[in-house]
C-alpha atoms as an extended CHARMM CRD file, in Angstrom:
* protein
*
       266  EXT
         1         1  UNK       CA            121.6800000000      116.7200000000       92.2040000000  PROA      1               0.0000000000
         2         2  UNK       CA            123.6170000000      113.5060000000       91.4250000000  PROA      2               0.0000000000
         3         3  UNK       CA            122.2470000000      111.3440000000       94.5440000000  PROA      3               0.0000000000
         4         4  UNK       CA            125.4760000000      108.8410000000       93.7030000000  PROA      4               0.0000000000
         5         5  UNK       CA            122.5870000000      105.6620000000       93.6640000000  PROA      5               0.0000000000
         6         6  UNK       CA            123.6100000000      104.9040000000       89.7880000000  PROA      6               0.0000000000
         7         7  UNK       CA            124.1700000000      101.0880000000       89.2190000000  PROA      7               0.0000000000
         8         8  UNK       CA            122.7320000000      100.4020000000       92.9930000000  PROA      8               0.0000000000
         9         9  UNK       CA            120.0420000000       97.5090000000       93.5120000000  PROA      9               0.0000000000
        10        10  UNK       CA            117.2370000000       98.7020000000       94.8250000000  PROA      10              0.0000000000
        11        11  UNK       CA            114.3210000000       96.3320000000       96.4040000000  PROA      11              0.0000000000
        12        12  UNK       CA            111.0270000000       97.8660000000       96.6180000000  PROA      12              0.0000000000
        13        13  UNK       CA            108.0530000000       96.2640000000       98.2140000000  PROA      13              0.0000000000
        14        14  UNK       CA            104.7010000000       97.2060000000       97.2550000000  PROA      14              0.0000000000
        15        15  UNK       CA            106.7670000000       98.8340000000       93.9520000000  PROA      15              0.0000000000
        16        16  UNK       CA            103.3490000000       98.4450000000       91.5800000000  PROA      16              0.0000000000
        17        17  UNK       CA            101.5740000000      101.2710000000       92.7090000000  PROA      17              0.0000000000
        18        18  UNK       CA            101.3160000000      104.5060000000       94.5630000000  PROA      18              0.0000000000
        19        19  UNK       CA            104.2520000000      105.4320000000       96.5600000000  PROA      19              0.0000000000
        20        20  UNK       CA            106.4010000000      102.5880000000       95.8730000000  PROA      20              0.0000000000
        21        21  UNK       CA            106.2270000000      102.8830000000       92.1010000000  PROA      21              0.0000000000
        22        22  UNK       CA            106.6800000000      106.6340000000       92.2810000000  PROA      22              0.0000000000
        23        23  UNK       CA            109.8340000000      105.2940000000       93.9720000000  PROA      23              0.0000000000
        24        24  UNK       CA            110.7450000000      103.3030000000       91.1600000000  PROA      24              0.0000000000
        25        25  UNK       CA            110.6320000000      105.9410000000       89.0940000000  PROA      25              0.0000000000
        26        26  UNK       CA            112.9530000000      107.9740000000       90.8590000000  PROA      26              0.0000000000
        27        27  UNK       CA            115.3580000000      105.5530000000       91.7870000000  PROA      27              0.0000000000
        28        28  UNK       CA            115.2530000000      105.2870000000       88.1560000000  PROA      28              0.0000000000
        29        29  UNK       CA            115.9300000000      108.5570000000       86.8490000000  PROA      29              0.0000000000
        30        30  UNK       CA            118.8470000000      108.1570000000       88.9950000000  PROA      30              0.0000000000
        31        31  UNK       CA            120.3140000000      105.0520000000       87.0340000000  PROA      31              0.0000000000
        32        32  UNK       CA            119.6700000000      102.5220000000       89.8950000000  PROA      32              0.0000000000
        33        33  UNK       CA            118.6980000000       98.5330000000       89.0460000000  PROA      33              0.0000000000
        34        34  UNK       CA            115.4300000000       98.0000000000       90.2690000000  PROA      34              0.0000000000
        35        35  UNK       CA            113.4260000000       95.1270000000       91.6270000000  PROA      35              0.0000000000
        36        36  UNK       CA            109.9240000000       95.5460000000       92.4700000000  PROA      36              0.0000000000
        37        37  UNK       CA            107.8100000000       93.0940000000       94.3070000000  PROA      37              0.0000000000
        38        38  UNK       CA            103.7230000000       93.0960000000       94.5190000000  PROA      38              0.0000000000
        39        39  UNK       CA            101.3820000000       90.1630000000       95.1820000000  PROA      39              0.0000000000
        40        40  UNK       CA             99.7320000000       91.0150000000       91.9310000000  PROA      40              0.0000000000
        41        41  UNK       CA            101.8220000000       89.7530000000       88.5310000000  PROA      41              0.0000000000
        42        42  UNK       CA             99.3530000000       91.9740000000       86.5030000000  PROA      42              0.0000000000
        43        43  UNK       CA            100.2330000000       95.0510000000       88.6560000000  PROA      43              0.0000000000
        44        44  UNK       CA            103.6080000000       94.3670000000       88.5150000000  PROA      44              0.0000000000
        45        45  UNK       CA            103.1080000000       94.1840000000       84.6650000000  PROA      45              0.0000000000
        46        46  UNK       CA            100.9780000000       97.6790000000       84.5330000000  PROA      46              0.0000000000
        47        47  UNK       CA            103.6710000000       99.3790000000       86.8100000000  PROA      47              0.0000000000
        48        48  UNK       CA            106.5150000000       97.6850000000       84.0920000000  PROA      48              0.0000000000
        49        49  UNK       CA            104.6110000000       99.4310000000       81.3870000000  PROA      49              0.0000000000
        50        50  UNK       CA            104.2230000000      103.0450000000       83.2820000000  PROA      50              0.0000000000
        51        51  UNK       CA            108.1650000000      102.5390000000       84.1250000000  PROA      51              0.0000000000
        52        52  UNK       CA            108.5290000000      101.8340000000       80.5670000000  PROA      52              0.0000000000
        53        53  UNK       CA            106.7770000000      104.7660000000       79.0980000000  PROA      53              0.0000000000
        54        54  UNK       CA            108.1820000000      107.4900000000       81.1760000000  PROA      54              0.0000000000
        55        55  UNK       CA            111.8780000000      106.1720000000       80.6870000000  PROA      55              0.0000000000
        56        56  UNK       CA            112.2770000000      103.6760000000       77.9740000000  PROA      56              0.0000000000
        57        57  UNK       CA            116.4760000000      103.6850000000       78.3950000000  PROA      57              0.0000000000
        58        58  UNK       CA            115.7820000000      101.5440000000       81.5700000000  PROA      58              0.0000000000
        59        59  UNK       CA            114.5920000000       98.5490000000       79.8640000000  PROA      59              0.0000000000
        60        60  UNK       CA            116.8140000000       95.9150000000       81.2750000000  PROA      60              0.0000000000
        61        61  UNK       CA            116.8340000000       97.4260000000       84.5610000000  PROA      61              0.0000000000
        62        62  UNK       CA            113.4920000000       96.1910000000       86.1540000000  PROA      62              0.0000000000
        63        63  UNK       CA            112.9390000000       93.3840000000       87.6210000000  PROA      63              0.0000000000
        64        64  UNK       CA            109.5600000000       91.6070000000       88.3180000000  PROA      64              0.0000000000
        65        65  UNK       CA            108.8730000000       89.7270000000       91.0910000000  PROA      65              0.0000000000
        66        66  UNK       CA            105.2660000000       88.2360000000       92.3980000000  PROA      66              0.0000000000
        67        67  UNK       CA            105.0550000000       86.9170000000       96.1150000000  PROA      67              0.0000000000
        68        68  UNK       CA            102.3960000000       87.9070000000       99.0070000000  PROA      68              0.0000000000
        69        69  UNK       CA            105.1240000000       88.8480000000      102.0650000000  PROA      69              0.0000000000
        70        70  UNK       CA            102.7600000000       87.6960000000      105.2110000000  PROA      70              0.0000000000
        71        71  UNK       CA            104.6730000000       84.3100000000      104.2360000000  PROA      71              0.0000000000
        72        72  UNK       CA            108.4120000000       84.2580000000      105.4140000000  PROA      72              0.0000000000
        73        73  UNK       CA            109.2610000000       81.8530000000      102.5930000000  PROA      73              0.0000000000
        74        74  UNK       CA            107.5780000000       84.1550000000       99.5730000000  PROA      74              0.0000000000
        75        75  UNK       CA            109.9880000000       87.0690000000      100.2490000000  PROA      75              0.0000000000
        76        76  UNK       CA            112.8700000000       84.9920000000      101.0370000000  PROA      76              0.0000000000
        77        77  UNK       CA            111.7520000000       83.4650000000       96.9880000000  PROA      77              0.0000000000
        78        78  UNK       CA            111.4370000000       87.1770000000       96.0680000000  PROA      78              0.0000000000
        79        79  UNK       CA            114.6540000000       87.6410000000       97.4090000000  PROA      79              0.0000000000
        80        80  UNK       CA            116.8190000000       85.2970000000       95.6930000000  PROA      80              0.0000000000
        81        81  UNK       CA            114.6480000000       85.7780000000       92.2140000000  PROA      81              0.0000000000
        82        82  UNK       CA            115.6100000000       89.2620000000       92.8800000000  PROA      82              0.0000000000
        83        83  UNK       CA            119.4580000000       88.7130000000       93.7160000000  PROA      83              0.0000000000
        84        84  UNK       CA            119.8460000000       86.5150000000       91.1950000000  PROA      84              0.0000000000
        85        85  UNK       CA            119.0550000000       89.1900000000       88.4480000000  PROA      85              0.0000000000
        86        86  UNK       CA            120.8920000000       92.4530000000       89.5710000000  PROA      86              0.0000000000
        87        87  UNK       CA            123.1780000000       91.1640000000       92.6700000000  PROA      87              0.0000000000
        88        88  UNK       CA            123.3010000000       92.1030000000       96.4260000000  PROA      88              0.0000000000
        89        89  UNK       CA            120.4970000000       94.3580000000       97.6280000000  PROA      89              0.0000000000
        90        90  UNK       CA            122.2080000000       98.3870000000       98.1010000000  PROA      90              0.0000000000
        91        91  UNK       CA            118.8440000000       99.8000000000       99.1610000000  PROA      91              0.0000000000
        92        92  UNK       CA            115.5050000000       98.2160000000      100.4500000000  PROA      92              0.0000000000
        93        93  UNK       CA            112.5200000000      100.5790000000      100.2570000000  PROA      93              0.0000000000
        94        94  UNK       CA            109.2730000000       98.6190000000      102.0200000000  PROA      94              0.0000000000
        95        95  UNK       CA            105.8740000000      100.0880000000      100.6880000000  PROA      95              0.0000000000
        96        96  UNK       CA            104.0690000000       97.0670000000      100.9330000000  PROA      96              0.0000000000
        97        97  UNK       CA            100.9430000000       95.9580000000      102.5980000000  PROA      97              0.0000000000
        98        98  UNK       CA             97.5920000000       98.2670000000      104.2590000000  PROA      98              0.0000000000
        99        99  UNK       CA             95.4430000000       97.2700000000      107.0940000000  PROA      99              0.0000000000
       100       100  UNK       CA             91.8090000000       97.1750000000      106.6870000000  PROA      100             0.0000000000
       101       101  UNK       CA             90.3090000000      100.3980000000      108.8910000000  PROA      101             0.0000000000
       102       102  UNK       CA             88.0220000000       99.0350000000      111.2150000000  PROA      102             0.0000000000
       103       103  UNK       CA             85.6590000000      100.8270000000      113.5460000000  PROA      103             0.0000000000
       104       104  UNK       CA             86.1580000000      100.4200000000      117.3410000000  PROA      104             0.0000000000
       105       105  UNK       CA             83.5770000000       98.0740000000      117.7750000000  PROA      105             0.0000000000
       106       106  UNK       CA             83.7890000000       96.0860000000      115.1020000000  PROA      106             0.0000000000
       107       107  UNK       CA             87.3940000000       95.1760000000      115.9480000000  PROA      107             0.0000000000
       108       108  UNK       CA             88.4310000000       91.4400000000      116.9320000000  PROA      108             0.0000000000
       109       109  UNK       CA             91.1300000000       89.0830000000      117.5560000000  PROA      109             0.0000000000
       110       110  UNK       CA             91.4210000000       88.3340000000      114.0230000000  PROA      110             0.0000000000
       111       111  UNK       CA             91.1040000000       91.8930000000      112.9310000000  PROA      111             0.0000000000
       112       112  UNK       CA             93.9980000000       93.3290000000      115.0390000000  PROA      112             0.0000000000
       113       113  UNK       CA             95.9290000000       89.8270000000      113.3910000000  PROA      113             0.0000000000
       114       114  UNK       CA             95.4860000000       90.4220000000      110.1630000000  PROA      114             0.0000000000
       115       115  UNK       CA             96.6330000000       94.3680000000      110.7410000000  PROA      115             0.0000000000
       116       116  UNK       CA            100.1170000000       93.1850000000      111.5360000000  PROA      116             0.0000000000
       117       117  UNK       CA             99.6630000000       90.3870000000      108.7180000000  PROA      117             0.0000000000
       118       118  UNK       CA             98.6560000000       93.0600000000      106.0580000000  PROA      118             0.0000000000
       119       119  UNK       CA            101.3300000000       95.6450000000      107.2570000000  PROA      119             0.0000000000
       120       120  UNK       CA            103.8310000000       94.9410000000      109.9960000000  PROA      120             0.0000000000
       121       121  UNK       CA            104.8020000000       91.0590000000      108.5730000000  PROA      121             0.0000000000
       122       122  UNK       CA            105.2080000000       92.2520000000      104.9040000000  PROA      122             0.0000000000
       123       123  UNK       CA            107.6600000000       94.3580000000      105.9560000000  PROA      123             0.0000000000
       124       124  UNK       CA            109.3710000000       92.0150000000      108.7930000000  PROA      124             0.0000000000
       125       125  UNK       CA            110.1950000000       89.1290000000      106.2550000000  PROA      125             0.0000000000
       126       126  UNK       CA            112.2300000000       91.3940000000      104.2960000000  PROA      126             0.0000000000
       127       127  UNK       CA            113.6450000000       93.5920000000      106.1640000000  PROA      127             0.0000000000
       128       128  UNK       CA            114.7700000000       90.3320000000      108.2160000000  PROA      128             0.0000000000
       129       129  UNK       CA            116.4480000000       88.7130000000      105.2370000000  PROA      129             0.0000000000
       130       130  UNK       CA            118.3740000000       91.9020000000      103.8210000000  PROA      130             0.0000000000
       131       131  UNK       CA            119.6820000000       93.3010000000      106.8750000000  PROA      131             0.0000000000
       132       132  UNK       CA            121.7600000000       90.7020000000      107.6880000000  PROA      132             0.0000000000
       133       133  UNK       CA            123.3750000000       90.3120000000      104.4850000000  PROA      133             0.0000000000
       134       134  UNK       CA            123.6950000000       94.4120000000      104.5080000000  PROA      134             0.0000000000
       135       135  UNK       CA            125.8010000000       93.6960000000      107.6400000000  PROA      135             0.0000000000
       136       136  UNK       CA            127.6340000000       91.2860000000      106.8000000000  PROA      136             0.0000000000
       137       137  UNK       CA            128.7240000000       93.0040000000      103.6880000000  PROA      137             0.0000000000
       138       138  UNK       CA            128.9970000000       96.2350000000      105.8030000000  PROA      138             0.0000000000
       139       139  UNK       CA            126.6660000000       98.1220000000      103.7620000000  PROA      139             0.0000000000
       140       140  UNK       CA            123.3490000000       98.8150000000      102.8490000000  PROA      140             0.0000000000
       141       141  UNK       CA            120.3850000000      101.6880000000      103.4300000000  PROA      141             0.0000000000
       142       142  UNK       CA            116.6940000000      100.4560000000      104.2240000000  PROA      142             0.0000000000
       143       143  UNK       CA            114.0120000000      103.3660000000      104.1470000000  PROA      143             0.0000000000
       144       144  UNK       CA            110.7370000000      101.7990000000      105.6930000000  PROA      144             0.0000000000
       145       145  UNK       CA            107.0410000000      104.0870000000      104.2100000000  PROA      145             0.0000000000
       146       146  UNK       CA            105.0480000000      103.5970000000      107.2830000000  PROA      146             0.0000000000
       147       147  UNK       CA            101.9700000000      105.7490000000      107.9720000000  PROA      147             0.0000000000
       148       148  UNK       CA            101.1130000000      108.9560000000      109.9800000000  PROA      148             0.0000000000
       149       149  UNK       CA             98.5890000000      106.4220000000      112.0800000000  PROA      149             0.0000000000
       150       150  UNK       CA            101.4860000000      104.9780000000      114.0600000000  PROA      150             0.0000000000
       151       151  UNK       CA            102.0860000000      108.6240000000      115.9270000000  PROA      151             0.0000000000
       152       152  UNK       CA             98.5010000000      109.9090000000      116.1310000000  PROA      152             0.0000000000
       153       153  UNK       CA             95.6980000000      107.3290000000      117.1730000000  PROA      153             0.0000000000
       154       154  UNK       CA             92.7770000000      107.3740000000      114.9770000000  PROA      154             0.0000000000
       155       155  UNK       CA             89.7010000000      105.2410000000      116.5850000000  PROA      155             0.0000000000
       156       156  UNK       CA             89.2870000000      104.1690000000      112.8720000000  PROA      156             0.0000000000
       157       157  UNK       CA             92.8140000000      102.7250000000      112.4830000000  PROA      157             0.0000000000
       158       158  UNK       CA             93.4340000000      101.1410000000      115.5370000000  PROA      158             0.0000000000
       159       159  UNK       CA             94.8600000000       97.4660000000      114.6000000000  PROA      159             0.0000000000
       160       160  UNK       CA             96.6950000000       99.5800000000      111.5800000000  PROA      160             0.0000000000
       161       161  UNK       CA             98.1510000000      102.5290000000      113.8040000000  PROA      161             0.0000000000
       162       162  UNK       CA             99.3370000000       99.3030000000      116.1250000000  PROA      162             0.0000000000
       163       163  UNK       CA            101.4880000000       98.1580000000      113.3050000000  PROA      163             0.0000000000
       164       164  UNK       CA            103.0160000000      101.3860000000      112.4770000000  PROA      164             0.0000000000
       165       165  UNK       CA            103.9920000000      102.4160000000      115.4840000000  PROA      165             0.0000000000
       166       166  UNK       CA            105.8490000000       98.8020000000      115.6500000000  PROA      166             0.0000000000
       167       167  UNK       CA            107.3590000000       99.7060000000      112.2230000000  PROA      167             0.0000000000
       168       168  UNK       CA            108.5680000000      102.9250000000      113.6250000000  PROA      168             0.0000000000
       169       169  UNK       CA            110.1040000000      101.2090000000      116.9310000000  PROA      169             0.0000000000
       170       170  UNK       CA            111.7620000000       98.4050000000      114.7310000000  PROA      170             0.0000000000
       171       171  UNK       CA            113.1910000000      101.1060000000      112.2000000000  PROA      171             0.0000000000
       172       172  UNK       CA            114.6300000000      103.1940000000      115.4300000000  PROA      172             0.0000000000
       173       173  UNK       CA            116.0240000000       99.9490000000      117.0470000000  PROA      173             0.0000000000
       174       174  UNK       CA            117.2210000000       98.2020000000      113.9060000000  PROA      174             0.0000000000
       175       175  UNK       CA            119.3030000000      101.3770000000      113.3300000000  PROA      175             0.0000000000
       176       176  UNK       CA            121.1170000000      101.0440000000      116.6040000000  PROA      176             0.0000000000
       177       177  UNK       CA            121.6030000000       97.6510000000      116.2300000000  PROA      177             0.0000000000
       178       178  UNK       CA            123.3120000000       98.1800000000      112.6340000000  PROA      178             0.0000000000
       179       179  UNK       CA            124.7250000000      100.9780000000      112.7340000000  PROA      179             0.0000000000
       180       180  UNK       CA            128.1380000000       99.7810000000      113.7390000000  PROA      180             0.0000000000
       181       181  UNK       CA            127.9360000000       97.1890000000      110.9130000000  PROA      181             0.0000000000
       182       182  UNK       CA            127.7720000000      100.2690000000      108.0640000000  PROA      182             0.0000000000
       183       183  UNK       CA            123.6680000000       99.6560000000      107.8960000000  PROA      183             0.0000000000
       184       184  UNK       CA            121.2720000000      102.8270000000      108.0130000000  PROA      184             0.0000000000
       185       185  UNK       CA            117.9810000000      102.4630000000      108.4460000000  PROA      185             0.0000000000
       186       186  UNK       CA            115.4250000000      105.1130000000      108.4670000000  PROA      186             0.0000000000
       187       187  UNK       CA            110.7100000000      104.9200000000      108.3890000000  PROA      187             0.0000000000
       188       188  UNK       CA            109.2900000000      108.1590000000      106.4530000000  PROA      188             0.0000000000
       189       189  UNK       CA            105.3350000000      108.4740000000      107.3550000000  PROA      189             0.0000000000
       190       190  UNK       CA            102.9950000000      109.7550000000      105.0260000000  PROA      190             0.0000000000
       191       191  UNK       CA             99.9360000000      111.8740000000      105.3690000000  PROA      191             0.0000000000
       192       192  UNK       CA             97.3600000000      111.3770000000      103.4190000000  PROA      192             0.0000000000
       193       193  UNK       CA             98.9960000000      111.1180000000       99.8500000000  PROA      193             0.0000000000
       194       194  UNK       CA             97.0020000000      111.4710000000       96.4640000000  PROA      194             0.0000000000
       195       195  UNK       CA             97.6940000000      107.5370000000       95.6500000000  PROA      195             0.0000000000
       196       196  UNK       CA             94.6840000000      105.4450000000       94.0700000000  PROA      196             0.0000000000
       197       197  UNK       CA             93.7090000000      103.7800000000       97.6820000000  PROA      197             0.0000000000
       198       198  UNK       CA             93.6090000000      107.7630000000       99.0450000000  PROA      198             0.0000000000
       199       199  UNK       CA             91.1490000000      108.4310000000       95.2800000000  PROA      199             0.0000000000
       200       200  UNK       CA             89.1700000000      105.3440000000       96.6490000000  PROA      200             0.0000000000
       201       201  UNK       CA             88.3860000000      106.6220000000      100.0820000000  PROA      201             0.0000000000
       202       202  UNK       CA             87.4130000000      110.3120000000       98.4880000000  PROA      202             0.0000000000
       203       203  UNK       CA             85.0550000000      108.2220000000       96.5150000000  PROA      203             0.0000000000
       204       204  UNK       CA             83.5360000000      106.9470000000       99.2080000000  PROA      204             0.0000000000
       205       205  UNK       CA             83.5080000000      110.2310000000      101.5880000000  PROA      205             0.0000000000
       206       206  UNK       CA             82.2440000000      111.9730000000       98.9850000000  PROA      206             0.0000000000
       207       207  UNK       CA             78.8710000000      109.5190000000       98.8620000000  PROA      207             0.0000000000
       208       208  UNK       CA             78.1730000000      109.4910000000      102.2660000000  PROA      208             0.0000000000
       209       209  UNK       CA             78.4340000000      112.8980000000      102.7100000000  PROA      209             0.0000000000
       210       210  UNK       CA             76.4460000000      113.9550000000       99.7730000000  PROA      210             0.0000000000
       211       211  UNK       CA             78.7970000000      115.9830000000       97.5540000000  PROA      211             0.0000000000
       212       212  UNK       CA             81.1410000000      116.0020000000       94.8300000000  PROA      212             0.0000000000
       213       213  UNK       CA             84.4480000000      114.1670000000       95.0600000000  PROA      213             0.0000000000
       214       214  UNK       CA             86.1380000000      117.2130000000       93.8690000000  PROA      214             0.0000000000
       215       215  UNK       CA             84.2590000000      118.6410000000       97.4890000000  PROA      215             0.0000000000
       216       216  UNK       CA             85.5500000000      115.8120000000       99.1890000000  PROA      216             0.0000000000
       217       217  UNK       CA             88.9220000000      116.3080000000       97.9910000000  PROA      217             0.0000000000
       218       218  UNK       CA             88.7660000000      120.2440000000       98.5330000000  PROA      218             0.0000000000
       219       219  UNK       CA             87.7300000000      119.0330000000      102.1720000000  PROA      219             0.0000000000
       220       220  UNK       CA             90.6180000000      117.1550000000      102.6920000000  PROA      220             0.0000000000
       221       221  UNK       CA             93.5530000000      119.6960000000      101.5800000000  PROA      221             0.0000000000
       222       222  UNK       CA             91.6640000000      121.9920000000      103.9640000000  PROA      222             0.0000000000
       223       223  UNK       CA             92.9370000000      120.5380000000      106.8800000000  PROA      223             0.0000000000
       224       224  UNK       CA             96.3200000000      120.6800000000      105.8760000000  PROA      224             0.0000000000
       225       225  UNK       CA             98.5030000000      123.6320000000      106.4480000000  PROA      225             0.0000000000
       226       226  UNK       CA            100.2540000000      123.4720000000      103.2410000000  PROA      226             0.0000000000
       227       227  UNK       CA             96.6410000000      123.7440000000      101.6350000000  PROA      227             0.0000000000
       228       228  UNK       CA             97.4320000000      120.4310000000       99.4510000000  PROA      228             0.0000000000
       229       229  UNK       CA             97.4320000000      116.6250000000       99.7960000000  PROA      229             0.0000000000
       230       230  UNK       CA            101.3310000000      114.8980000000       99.1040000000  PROA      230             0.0000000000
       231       231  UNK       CA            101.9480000000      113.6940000000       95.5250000000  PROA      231             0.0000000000
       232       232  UNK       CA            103.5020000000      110.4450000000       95.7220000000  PROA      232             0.0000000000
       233       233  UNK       CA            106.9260000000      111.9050000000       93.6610000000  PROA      233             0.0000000000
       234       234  UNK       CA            107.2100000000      114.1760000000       96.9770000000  PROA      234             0.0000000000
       235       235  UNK       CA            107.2870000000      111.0460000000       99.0510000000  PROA      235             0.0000000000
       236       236  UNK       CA            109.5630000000      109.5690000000       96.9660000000  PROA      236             0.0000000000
       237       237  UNK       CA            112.2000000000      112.2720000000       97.1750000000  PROA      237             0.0000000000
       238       238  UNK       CA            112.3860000000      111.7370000000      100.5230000000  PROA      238             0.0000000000
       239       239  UNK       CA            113.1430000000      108.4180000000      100.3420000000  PROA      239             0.0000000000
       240       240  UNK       CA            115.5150000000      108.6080000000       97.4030000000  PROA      240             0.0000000000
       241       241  UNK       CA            117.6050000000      111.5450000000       99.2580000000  PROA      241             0.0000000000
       242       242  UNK       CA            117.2780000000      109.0690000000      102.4980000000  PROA      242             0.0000000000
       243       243  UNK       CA            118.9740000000      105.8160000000      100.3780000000  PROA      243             0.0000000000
       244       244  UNK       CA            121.5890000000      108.2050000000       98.7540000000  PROA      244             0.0000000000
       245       245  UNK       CA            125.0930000000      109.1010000000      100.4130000000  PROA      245             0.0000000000
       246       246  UNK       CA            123.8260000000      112.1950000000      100.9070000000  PROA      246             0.0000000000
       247       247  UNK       CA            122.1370000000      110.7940000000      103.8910000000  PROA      247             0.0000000000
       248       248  UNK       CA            125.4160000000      109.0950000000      105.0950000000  PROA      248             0.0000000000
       249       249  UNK       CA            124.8840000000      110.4770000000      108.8240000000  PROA      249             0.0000000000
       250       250  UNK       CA            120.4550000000      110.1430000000      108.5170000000  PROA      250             0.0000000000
       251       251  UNK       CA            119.5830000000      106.9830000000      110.7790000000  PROA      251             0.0000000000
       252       252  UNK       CA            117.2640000000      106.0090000000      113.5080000000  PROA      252             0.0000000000
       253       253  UNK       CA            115.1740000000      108.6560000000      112.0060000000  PROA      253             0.0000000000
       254       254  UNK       CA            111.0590000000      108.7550000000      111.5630000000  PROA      254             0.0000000000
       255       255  UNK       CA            110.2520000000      111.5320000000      108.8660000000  PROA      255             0.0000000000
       256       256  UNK       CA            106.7420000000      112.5530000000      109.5120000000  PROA      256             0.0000000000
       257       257  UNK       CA            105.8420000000      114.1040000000      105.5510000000  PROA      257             0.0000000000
       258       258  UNK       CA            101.7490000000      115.7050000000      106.4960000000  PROA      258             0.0000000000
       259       259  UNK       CA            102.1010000000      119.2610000000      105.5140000000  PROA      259             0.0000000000
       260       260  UNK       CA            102.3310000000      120.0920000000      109.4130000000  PROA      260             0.0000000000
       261       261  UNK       CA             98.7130000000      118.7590000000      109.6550000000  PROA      261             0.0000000000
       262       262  UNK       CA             99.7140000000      117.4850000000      113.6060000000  PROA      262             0.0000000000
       263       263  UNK       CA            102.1680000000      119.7680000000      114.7700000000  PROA      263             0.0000000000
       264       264  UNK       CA            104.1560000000      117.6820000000      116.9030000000  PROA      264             0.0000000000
       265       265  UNK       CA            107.8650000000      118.1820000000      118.6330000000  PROA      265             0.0000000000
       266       266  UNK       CA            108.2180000000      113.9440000000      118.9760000000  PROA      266             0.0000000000
């Protein structure tokens, strides 16, 4: 399907890895610009080479951009860096940030701070910049990847869950809010996704419960209906169907994507 995104800039956050470079890829594929921004210059440049290797027509394309987004004035840098190479923003996809899980009484003041720091800031600062050029241009599709944590509470992701649920109540209201100035704005949340941070934490299950990682991985997919974990490519068509026209009439909307591990009607 021709998702109609060719020659659109798109602005990923977090693009270097996981679900936000699986993004990249797509939006790729489907002859988009794209800019991707990390904190890490040598995981932007790993991510550039991956890019590179699975499509080498989109040399020219990418764009590389290092800034940590818990300060205003590193995306608004990002930003402009960004702008400057492939013009106006068409499509922000935010992917950036993770907050530390925490157990319930080892939480603090700081800890629940640094939560909305790590997950709900990174995303503010951007998605405060773009949308108001996307409105004034009357234009423009932003598609935030929050987290299944922000609809179920986990004791173990408090401060985290916090700042997805705030994602998901920004996305909703942001929609309303733009809507009449041509600006859609839609959160997809993940389940638990076979990234590299999900291959850490199956590392780590697997030791303390005493079996293989391949167990621990087995364990997981158990509890989920469609037998599997997500790939990050099936998080990513989401997303890229989401930013396309096809979507014209999607917005306001939080995609749950867990293989109906928490049934839920809301």
């Amino acid at each position: 399907m021709d998702l109609k995104l060719s020659g659109q800039h798109v602005l990923i956050t977090g693009g270097s890895k996981g679900i936000g470079l699986a993004c990249a890829q797509g939006f790729l594929r489907e002859g988009a610009n794209v800019s991707l921004v990390s904190r890490s210059s040598s995981n932007l440049d790993t991510a550039l080479a991956a890019l590179l290797l699975d499509q080498p027509q989109a040399k020219g394309r990418i764009g590389l951009f290092a800034a940590d987004l818990k300060a205003p004035a590193e995306a608004e840098r990002a930003l402009m860096q960004a702008e400057a190479l492939h013009g106006a923003v068409d499509v922000l996809v935010n992917s950036a940030g993770a907050a530390q899980r925490t157990v319930p009484d080892e939480l603090n003041a700081q800890a629940w701070r640094d939560a909305m720091d790590a997950k709900f800031f990174t995303y503010v600062h951007m998605i405060d910049l773009v949308v108001k050029k996307m409105g004034q241009r009357g234009q423009g599709a932003i598609i935030n990847i929050v987290g299944a944590g922000g609809k179920v509470a986990s004791p173990y992701h408090l401060p985290g869950g916090a700042a997805n649920a705030a994602l998901m109540l920004i996305s909703a209201g942001l929609a309303a809010a733009y809507g009449p100035k041509g600006v859609r704005i839609n959160a997809v949340n993940p389940g638990s996704t076979f990234t590299d941070r999900l291959k850490t934490g199956l590392v780590t299950a697997a030791k303390l419960s005493g079996i293989s990682v391949d167990e621990a991985l087995q364990q997981a997919a158990q509890k989920v209906p469609l037998g599997r974990l997500a790939q990050p490519e099936e998080i990513a068509n989401a997303v890229l169907f989401l930013a396309s026209p096809c979507a014209s009439y999607v917005t306001g909307v939080n995609l749950t994507m867990d293989g109906a591990a928490t049934p839920m009607v809301v």
